[in-house]
C-alpha positions in Angstrom: 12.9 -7.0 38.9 11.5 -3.9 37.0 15.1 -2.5 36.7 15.9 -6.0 35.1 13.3 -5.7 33.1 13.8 -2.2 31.3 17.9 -3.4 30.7 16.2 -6.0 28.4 17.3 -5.8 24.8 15.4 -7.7 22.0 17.1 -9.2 19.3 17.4 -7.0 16.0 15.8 -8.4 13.0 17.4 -8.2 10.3 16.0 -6.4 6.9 16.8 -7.7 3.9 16.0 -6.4 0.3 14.2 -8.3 -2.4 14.5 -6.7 -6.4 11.7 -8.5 -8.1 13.2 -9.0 -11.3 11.4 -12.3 -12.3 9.0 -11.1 -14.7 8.6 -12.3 -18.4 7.6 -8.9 -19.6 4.9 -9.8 -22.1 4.0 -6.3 -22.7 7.3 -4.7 -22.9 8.6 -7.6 -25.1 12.0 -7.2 -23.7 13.7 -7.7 -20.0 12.2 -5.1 -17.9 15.1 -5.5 -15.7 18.0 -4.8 -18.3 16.1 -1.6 -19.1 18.2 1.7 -18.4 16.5 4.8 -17.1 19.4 6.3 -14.2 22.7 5.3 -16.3 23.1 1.5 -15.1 20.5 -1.9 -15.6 17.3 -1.2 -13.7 18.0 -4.5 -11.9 21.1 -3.2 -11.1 20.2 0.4 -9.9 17.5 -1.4 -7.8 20.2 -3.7 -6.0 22.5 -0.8 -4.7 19.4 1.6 -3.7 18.8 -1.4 -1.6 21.9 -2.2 -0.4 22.4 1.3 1.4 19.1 0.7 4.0 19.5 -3.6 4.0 21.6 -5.9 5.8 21.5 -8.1 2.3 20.4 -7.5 -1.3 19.1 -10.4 -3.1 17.4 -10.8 -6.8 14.5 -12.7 -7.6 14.2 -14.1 -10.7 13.9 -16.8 -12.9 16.6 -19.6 -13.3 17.8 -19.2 -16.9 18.2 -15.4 -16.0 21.3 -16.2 -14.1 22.8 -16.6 -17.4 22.6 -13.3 -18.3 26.2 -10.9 -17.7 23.8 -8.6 -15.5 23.1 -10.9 -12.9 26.3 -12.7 -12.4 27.8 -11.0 -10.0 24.5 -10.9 -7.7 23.0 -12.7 -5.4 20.1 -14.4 -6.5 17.0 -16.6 -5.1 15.5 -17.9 -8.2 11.7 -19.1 -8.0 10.8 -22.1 -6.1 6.9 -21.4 -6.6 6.6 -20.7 -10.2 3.6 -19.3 -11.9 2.5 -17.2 -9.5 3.6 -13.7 -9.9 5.4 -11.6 -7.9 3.8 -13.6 -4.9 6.4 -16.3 -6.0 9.1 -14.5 -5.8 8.5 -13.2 -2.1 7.5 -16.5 -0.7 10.9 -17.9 -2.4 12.8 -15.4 -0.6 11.1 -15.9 2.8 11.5 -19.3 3.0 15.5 -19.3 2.1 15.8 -16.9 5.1 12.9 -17.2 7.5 15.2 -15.4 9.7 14.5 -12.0 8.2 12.1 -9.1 7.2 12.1 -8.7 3.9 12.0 -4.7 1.8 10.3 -5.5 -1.4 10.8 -3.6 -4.7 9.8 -4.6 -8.2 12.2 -3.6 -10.7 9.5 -1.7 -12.8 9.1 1.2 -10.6 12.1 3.7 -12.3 10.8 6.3 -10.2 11.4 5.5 -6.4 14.5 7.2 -4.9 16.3 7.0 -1.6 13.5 9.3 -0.1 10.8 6.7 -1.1 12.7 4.1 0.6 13.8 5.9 3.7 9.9 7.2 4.0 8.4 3.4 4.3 11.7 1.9 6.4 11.2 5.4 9.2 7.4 5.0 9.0 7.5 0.8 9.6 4.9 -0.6 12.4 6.7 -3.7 13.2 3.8 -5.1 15.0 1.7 -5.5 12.0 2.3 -8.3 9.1 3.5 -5.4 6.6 4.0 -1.9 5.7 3.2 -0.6 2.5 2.4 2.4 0.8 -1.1 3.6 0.5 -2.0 4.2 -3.5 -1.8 7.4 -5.4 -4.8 6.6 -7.3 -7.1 4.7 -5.2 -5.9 5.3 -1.6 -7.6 2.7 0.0 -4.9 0.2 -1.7 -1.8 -0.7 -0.7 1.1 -0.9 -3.3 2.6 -4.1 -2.5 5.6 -4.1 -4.6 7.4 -1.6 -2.8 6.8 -2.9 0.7 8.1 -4.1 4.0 6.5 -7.7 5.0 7.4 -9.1 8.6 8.7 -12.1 9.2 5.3 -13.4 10.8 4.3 -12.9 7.0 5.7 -15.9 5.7 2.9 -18.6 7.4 0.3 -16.1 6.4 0.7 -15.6 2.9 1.3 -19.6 2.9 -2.3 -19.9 3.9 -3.3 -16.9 1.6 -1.7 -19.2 -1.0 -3.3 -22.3 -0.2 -7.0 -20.5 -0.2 -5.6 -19.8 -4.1 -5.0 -16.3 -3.1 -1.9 -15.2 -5.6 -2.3 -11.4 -5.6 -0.1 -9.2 -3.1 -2.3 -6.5 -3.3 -5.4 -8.6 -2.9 -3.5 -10.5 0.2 -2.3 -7.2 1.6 -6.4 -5.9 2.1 -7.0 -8.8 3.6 -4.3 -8.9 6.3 -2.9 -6.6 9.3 -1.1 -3.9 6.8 0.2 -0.3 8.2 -0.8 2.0 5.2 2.0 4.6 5.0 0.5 8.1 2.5 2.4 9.1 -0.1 4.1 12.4 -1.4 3.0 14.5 -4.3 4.8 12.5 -7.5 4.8 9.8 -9.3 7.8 7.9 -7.5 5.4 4.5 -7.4 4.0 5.0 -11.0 4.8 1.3 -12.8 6.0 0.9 -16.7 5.2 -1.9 -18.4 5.3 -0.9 -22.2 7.4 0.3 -24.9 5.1 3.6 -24.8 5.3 3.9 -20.9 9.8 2.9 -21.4 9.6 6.4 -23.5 7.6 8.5 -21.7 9.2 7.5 -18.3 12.9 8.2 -19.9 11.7 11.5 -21.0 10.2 12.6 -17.4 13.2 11.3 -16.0 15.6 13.4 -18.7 13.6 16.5 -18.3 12.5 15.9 -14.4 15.3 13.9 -12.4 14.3 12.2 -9.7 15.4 13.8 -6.7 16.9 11.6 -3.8 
């Protein structure tokens, strides 16, 4: 019986990615998404850093994006909870494939390479609800936009959502979360305006992003 035991394979689960692209972009007052920082779209850079550690690459965004020549030729889960934030967007995603993990990334983060994706997939703990990175800034925070949530994730942050909790980060604190440290950088480091679009092209000009 114990040899029987230790032949035992369990079933692989597969990891798919999630670009967050859905965003109105208030502040920047354009797409954040059709932004260029490596040479291609932003959404489209995040797709294909994606698609060399996931099984599938999907976007998230809104509807009447679709429209737009950047996103035709991707595969897209548009927003079933609207008005929600990013929280939306993952919750869309889980429930069109329960069957999966799901890699999170937010298409405003210009400066997470390969390494910062390889580093959260090696370090995963796939018995808690998510893994996240811990914050540069306030370490005791995760940074849920560049994350890996579980598939057991998808009831939780249903009832997180129905106690009117919207925020990831806030949901994050509260639950089961592996904290993973980061390295010296800035490869999480958000831009949400025109200031922060200049100064990000300009570190990334004189600094490049290493893999």
């Amino acid at each position: 019986m114990s040899q029987e035991r230790s032949t035992l394979k369990f079933p692989k689960i597969s990891l798919y990615g999630l670009v967050l692209a859905g965003g109105k972009s208030t502040r920047m007052k354009k797409d954040k998404s059709l932004l260029e920082y490596h040479g291609k779209k932003q959404v489209l850079y995040c797709f294909d850093l994606l698609g060399q550690f996931c099984d599938q690459v999907f976007i998230s965004n809104r509807k009447e994006q679709s429209r737009l020549a950047a996103y035709r030729n991707l595969p897209q889960i548009h927003d079933v909870f609207v008005d929600i934030g990013p929280l939306g967007g993952i919750l869309s995603a889980m429930i069109r494939h329960p069957e999966a993990a799901w890699l999170v990334l937010a298409c405003d983060l210009p400066f997470v390479r390969e390494s910062t994706i390889k580093t959260l997939i090696r370090k995963r703990n796939f018995s808690k609800m998510a893994t996240a990175y811990r914050s540069t800034y306030e370490p005791n925070l995760p940074e849920p936009l560049c994350a890996i949530y579980e598939m057991k994730a998808l009831f939780q942050l249903l009832q997180f959502l129905a106690q009117g909790i919207q925020c990831p980060r806030a949901i994050l604190l509260r639950s089961d979360t592996h904290l993973v440290t980061q390295g010296l950088g800035v490869s999480l480091d958000n831009v949400n305006s025109p200031q922060e679009y200049r100064e990000a092209l300009s570190l990334i000009k004189h600094k490049p992003t290493r893999k």
